[in-house]
N, CA, C and O atoms as a DFTB+ gen file, in Angstrom:
620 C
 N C O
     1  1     -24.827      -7.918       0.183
     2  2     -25.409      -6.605      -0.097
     3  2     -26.440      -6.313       0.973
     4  3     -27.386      -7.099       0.913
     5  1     -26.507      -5.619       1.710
     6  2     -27.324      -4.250       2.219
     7  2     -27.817      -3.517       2.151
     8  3     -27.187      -2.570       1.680
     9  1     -29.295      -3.229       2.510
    10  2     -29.795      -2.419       1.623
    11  2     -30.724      -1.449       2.873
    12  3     -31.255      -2.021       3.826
    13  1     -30.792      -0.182       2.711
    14  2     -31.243       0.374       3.723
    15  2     -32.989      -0.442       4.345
    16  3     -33.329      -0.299       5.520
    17  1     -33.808      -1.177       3.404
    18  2     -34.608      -1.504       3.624
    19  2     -34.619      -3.306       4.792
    20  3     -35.509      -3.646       5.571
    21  1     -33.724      -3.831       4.566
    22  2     -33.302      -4.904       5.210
    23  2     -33.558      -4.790       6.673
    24  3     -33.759      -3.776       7.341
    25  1     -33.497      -6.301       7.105
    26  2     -33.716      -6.311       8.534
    27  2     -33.039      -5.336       9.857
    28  3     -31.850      -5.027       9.797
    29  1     -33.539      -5.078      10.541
    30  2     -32.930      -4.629      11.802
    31  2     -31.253      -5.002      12.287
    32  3     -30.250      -4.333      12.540
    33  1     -31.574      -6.322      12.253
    34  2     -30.187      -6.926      12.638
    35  2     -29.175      -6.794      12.000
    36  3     -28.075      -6.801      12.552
    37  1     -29.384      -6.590      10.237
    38  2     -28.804      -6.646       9.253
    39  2     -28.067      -5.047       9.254
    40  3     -26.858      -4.886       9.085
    41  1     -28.814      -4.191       9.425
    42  2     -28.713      -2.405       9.598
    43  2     -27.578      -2.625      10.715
    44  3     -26.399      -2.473      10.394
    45  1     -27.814      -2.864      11.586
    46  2     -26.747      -2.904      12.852
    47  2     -25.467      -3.323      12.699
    48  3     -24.425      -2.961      13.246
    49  1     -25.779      -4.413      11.597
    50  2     -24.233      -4.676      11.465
    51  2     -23.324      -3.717      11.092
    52  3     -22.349      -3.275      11.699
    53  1     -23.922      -3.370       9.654
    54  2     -23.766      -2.609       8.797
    55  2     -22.897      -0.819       9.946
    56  3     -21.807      -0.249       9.877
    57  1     -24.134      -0.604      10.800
    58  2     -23.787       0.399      11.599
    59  2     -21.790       0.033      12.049
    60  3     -20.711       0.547      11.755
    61  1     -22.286      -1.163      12.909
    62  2     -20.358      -1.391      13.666
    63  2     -19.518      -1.793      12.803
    64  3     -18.330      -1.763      13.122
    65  1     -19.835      -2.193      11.704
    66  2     -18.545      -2.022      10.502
    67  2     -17.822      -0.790      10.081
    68  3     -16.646      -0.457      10.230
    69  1     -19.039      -0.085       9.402
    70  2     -18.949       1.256       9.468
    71  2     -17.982       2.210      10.564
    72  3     -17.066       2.941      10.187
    73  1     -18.359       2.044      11.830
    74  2     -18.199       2.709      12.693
    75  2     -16.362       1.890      12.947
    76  3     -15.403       2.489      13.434
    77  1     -16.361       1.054      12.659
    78  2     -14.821       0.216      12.746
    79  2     -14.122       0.430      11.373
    80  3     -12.907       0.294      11.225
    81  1     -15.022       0.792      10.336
    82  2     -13.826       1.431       8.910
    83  2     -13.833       3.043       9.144
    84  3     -12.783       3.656       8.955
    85  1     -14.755       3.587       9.467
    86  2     -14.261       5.146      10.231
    87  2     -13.531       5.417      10.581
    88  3     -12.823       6.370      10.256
    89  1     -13.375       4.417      11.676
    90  2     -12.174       4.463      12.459
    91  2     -11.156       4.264      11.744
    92  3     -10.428       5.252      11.640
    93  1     -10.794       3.245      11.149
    94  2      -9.864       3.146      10.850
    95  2      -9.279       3.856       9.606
    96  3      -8.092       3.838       9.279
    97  1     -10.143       4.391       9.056
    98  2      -9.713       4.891       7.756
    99  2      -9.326       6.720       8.180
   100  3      -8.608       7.441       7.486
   101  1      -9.933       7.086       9.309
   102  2      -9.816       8.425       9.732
   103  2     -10.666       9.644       9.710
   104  3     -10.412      10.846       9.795
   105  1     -12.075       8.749       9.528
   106  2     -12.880       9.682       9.057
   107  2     -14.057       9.564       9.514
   108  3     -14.538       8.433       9.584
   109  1     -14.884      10.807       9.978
   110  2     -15.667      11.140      10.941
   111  2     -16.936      10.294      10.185
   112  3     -17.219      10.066       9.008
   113  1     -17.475       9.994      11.341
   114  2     -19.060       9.610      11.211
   115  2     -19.909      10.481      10.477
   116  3     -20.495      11.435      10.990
   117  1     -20.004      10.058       8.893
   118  2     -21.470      10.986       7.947
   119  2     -22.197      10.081       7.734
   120  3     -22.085       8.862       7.598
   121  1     -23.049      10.875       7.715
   122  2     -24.745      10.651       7.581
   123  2     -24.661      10.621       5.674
   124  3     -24.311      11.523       4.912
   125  1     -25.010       9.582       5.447
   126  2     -25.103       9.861       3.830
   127  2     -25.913      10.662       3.541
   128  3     -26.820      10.806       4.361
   129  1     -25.947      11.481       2.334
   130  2     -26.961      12.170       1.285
   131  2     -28.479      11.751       1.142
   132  3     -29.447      12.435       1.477
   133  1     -28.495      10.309       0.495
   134  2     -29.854      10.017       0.244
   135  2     -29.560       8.159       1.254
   136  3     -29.083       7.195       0.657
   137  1     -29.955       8.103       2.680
   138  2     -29.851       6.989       3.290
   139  2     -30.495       5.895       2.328
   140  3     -29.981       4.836       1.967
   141  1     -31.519       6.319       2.060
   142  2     -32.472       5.192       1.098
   143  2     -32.152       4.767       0.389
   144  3     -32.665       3.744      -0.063
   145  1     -31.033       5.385      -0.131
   146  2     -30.068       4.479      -1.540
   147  2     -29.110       4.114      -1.298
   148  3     -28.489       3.940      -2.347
   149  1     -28.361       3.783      -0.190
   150  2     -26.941       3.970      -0.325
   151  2     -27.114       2.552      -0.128
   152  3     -28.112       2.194       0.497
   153  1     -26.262       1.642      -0.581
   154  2     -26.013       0.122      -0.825
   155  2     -24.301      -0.198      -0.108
   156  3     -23.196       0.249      -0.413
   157  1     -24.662      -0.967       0.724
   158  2     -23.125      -1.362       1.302
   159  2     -22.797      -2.954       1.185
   160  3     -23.321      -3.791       1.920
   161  1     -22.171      -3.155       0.501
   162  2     -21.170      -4.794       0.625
   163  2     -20.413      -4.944       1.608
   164  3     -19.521      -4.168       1.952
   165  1     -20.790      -6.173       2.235
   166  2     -20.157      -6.906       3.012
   167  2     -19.206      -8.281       2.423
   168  3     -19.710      -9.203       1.782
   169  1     -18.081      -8.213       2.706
   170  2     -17.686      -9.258       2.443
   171  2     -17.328     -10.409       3.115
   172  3     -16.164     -10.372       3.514
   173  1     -18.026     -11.574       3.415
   174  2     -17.834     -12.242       4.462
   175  2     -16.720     -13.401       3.827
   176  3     -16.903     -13.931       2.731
   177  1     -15.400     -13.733       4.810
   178  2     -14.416     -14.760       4.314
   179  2     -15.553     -16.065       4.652
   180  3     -16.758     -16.200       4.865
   181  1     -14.258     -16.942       4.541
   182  2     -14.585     -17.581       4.635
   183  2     -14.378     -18.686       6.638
   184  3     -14.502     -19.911       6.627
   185  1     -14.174     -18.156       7.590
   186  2     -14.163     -17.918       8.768
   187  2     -15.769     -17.398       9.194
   188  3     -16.163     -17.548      10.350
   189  1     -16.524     -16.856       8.274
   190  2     -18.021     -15.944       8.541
   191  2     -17.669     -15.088       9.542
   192  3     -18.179     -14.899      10.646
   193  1     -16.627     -14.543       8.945
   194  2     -16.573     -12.805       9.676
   195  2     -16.456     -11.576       8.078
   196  3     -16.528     -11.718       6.858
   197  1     -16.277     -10.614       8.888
   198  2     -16.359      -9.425       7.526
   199  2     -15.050      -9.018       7.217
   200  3     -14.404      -8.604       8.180
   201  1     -14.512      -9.028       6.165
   202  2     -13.269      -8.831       5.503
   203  2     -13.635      -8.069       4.906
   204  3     -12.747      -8.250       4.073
   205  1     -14.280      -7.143       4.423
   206  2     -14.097      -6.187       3.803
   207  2     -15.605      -5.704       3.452
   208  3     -16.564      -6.476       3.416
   209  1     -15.666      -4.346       3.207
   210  2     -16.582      -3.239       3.125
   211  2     -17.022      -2.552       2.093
   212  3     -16.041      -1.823       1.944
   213  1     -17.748      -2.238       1.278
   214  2     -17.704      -1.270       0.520
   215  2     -19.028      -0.565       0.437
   216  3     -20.055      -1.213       0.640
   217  1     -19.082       0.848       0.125
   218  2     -20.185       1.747       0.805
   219  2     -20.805       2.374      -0.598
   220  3     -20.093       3.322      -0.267
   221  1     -21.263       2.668      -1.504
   222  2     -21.668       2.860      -2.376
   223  2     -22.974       3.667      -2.093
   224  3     -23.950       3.343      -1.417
   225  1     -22.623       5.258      -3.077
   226  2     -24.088       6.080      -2.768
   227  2     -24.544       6.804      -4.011
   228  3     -23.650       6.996      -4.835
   229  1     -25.363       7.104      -4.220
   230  2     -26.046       7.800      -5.637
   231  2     -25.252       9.499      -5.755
   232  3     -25.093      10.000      -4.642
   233  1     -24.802      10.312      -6.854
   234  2     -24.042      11.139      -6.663
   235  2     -24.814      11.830      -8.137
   236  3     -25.514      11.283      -8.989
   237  1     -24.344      13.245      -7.999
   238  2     -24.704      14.179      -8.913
   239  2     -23.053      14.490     -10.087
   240  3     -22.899      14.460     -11.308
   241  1     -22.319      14.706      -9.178
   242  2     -20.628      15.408      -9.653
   243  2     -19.623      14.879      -8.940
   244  3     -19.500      14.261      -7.883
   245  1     -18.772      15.386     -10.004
   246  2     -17.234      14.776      -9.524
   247  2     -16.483      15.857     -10.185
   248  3     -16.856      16.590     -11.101
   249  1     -15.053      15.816      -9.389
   250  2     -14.178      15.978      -9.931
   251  2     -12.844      15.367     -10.275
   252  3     -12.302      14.677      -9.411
   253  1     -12.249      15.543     -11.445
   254  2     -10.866      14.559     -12.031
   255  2      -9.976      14.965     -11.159
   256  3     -10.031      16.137     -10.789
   257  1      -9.002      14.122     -10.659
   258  2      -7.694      14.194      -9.687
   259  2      -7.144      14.470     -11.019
   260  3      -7.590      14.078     -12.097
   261  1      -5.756      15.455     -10.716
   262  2      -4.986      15.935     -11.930
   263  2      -3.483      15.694     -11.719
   264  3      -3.329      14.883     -10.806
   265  1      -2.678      15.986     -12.083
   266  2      -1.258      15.096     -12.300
   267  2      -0.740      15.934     -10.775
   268  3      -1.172      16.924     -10.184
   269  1       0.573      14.820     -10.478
   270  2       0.787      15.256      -9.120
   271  2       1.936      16.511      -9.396
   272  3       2.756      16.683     -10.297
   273  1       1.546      17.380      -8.041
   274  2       2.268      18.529      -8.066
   275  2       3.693      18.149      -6.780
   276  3       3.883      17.272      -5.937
   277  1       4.417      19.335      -7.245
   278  2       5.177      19.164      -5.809
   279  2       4.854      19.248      -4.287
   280  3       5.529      18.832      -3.346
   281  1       3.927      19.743      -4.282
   282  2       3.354      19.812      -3.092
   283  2       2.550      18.756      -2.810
   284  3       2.221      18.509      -1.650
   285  1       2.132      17.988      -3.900
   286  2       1.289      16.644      -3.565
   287  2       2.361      15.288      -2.972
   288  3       2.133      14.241      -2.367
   289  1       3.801      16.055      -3.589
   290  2       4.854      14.877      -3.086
   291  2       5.413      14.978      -1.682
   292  3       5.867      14.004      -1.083
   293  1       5.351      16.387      -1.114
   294  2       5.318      16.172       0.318
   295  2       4.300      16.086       1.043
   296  3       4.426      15.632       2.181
   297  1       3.428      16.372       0.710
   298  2       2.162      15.773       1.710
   299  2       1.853      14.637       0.933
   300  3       1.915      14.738      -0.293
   301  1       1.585      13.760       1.368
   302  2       0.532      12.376       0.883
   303  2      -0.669      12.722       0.607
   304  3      -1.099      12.495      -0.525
   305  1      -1.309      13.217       1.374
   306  2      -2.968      13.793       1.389
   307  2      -3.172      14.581       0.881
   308  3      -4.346      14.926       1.024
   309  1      -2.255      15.565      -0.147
   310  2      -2.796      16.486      -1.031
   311  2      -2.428      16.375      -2.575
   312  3      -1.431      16.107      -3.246
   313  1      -3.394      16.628      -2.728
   314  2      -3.493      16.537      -4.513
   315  2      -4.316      17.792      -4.817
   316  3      -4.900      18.586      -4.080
   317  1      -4.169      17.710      -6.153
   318  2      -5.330      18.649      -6.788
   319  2      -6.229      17.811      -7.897
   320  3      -5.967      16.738      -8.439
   321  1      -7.383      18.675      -8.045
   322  2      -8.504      18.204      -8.917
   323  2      -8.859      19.253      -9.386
   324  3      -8.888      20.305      -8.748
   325  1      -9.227      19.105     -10.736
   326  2      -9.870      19.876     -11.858
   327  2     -11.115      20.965     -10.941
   328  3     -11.688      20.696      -9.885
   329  1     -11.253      22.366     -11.891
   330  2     -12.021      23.336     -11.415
   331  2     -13.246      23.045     -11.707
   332  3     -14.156      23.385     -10.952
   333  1     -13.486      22.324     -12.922
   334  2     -14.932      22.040     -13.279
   335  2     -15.876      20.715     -12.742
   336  3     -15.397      19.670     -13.181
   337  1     -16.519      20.598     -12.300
   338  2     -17.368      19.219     -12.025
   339  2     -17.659      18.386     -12.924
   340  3     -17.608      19.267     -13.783
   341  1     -17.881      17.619     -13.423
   342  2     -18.178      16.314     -14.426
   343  2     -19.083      15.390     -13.987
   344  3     -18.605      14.540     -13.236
   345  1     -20.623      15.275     -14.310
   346  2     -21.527      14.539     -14.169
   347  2     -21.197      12.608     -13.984
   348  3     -20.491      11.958     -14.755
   349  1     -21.843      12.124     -12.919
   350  2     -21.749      11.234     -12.479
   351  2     -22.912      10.453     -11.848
   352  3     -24.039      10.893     -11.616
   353  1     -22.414       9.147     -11.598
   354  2     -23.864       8.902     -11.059
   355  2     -23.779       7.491      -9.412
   356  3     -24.592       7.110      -8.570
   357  1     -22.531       7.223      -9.686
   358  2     -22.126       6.426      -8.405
   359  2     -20.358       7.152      -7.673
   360  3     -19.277       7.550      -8.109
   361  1     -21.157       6.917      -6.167
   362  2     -19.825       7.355      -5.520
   363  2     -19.626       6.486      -4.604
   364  3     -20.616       5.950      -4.106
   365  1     -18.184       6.095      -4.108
   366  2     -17.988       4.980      -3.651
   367  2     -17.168       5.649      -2.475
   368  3     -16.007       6.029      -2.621
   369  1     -17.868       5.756      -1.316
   370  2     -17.779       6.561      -0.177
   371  2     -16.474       5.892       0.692
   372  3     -15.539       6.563       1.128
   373  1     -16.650       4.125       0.875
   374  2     -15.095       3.872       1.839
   375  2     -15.406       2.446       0.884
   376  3     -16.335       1.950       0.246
   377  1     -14.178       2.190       1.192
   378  2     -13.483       0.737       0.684
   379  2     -13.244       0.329       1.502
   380  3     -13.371       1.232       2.329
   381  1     -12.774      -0.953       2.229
   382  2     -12.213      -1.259       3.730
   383  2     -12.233      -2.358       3.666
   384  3     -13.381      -2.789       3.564
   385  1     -10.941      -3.615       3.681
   386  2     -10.938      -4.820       3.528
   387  2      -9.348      -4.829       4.957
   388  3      -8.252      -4.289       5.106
   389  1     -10.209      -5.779       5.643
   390  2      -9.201      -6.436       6.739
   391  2      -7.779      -6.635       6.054
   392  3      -7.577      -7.135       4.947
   393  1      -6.982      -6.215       6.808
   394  2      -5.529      -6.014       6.759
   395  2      -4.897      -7.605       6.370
   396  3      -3.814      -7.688       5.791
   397  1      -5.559      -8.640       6.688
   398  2      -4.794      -9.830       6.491
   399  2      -5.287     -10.610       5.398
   400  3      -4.925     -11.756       5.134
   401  1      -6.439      -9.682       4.551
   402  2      -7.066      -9.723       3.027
   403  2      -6.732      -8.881       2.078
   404  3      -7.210      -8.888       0.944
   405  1      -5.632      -7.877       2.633
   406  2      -5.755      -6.908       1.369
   407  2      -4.857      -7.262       0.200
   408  3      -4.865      -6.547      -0.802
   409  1      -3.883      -8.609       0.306
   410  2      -3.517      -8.320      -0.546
   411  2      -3.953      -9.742      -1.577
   412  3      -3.388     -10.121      -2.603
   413  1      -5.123     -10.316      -0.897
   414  2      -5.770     -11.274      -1.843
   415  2      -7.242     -10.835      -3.219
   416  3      -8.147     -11.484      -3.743
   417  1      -6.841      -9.687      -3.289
   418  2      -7.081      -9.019      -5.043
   419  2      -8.775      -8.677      -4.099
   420  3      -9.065      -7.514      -4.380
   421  1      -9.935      -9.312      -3.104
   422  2     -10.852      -9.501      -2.777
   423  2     -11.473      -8.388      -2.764
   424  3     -12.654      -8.677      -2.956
   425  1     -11.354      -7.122      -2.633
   426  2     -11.808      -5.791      -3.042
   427  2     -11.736      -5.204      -4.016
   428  3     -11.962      -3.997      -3.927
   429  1     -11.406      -5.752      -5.322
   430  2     -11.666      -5.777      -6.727
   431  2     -12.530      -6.754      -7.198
   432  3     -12.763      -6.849      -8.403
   433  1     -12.962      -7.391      -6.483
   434  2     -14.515      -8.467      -6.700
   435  2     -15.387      -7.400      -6.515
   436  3     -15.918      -6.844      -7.477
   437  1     -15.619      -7.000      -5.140
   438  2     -16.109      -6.511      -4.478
   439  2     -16.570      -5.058      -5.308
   440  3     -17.777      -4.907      -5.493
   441  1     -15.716      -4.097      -5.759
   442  2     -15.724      -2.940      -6.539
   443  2     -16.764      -3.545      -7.844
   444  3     -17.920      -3.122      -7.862
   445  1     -16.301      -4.580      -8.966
   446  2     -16.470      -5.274      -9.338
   447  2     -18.190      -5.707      -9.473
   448  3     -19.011      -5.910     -10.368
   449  1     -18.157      -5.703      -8.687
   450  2     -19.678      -6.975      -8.273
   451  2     -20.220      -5.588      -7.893
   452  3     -21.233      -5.375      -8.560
   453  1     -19.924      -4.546      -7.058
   454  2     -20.901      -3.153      -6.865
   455  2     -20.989      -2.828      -8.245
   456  3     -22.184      -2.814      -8.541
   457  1     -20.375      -2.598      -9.089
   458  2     -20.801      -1.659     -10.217
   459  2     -21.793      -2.910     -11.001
   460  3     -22.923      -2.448     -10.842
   461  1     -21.936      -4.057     -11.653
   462  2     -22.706      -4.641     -11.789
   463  2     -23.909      -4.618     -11.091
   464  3     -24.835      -4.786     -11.885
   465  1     -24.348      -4.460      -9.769
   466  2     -25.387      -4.863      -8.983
   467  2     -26.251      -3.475      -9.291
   468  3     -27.451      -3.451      -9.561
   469  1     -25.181      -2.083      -9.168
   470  2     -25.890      -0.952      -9.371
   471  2     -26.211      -0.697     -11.084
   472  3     -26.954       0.210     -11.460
   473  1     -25.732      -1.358     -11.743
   474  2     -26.071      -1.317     -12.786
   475  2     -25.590       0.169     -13.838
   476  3     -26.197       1.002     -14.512
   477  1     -24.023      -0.153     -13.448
   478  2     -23.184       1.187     -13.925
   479  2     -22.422       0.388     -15.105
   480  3     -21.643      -0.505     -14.770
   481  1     -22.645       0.716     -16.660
   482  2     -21.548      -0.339     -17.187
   483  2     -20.449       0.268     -17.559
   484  3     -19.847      -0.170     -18.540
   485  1     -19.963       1.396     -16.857
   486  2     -18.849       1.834     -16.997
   487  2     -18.207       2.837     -15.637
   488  3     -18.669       3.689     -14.878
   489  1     -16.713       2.079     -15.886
   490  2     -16.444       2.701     -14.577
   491  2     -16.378       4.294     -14.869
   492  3     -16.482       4.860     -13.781
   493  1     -16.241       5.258     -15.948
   494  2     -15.947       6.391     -15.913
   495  2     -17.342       7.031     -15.228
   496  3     -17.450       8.182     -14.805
   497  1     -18.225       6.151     -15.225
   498  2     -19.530       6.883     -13.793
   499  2     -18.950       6.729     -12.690
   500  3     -19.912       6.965     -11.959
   501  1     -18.094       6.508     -11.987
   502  2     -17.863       6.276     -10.978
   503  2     -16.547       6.888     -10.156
   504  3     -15.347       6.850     -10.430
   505  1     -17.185       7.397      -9.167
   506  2     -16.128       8.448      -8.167
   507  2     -15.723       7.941      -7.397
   508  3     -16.121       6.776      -7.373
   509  1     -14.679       8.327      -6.205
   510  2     -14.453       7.616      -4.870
   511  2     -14.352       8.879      -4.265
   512  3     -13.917       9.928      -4.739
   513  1     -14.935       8.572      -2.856
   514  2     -14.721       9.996      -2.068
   515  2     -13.059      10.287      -1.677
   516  3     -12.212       9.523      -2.141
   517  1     -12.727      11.231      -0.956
   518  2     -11.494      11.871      -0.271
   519  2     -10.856      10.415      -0.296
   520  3     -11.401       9.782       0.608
   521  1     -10.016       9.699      -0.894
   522  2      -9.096       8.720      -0.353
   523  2      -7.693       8.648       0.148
   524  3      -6.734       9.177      -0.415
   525  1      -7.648       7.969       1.225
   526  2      -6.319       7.928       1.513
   527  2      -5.111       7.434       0.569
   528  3      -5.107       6.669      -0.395
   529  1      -3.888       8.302       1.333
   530  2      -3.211       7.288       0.073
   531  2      -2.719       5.972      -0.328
   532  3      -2.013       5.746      -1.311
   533  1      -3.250       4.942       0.706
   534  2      -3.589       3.291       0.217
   535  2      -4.807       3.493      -0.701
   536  3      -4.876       2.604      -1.550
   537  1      -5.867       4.488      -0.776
   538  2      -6.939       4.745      -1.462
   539  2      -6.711       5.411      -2.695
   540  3      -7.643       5.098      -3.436
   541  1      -6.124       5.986      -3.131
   542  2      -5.393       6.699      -4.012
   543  2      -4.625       5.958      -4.862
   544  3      -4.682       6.124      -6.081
   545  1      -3.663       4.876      -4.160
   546  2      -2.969       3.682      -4.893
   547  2      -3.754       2.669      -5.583
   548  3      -3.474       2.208      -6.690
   549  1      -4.652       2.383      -4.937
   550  2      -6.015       1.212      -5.383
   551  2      -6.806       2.036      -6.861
   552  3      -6.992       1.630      -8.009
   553  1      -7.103       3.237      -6.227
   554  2      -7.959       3.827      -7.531
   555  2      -7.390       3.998      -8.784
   556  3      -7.751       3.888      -9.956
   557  1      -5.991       4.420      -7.932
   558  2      -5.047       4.312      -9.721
   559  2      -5.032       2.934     -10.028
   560  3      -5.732       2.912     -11.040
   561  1      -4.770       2.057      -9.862
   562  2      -4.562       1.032     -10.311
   563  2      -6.137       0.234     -11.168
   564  3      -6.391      -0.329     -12.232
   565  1      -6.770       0.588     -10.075
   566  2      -8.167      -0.218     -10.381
   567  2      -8.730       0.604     -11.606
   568  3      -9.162      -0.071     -12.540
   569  1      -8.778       1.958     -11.716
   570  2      -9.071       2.724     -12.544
   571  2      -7.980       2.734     -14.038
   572  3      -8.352       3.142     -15.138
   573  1      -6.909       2.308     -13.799
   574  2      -6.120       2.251     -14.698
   575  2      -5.036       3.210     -15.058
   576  3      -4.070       2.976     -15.784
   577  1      -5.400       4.573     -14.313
   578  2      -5.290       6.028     -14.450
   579  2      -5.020       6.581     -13.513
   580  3      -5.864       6.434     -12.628
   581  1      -3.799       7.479     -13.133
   582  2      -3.827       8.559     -11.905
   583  2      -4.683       9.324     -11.995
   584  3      -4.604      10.024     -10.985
   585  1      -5.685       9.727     -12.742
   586  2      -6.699      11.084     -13.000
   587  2      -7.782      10.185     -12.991
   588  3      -8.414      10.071     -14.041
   589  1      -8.190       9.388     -11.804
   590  2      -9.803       8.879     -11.427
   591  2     -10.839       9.920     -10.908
   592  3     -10.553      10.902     -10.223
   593  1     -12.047       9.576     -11.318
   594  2     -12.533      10.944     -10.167
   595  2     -12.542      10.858      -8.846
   596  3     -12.276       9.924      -8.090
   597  1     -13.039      12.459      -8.578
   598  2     -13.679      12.250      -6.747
   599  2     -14.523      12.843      -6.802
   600  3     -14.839      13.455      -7.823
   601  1     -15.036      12.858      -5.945
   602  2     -16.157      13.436      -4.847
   603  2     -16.039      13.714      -3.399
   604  3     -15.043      13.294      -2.809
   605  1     -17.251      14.598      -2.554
   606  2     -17.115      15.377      -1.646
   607  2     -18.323      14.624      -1.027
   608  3     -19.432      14.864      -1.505
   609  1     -18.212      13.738      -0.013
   610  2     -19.021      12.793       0.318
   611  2     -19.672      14.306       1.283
   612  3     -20.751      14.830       1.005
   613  1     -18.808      14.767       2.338
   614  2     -19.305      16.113       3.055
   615  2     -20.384      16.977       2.540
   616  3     -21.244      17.537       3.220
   617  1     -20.204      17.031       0.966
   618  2     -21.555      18.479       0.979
   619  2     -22.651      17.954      -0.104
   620  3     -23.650      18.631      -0.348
């Protein structure tokens, strides 16, 4: 765990991980909402390198993903979500576990061990921003439900 208050060296890391799950996930460099809160997991294997990521930030609203349309079946990246917002209080901005870990369950610790640490005892507080659709597959599953929430990490 990471915490915006932590060492120098520790922040930096945090920075080129980041800047290497951006990348890879497709998504531009943001500046979080409230920097001072936002809590990021590192997951170090056991090699002492980082296998995986998770970015966690304080949130106001969400909205429910809603059943898939036809148009959600030819694009991958589109879905729809409910018109109304629904109060919340954790958003879980990127997920990101090294490609030659993903399929050792290790980012369901990780999810896991964030909502404990933040002290959420239920996942229905909890959003994920814009996900891809490896992100989309995970949330259904992890969530239990195709209708998990989201959030708009952007505004």
């Amino acid at each position: 765990l990471v915490l915006p208050r932590d060492p120098a060296y520790a922040l930096r890391k945090v920075e080129d991980v980041q800047e290497l799950v951006d990348h890879e996930l497709g998504f531009q460099q943001v500046v979080p909402k409230c920097p001072n809160k936002t809590k990021t997991f590192l997951f170090i294997s056991d090699e002492k390198k980082v296998a995986g990521c998770l970015i966690a930030e304080p949130i106001k609203q969400v909205w429910c993903i809603g059943p898939e349309s036809s148009s959600s079946k030819e694009c991958p990246r589109a879905w729809q979500c409910s018109n109304v917002p629904e109060p919340a209080v954790c958003g879980i901005s990127r997920i990101w576990v090294f490609r030659l870990q993903r399929r050792k369950q290790n980012i369901n610790w990780i999810l896991t061990l964030n909502l404990g640490v933040l002290a959420f005892p239920e996942l229905g507080n909890t959003a994920f921003s814009d996900p891809t659709p490896d992100g989309k597959l995970f949330a259904t599953k992890y969530c239990n439900t195709p209708n998990f929430l989201v959030y708009n990490f952007n505004s």
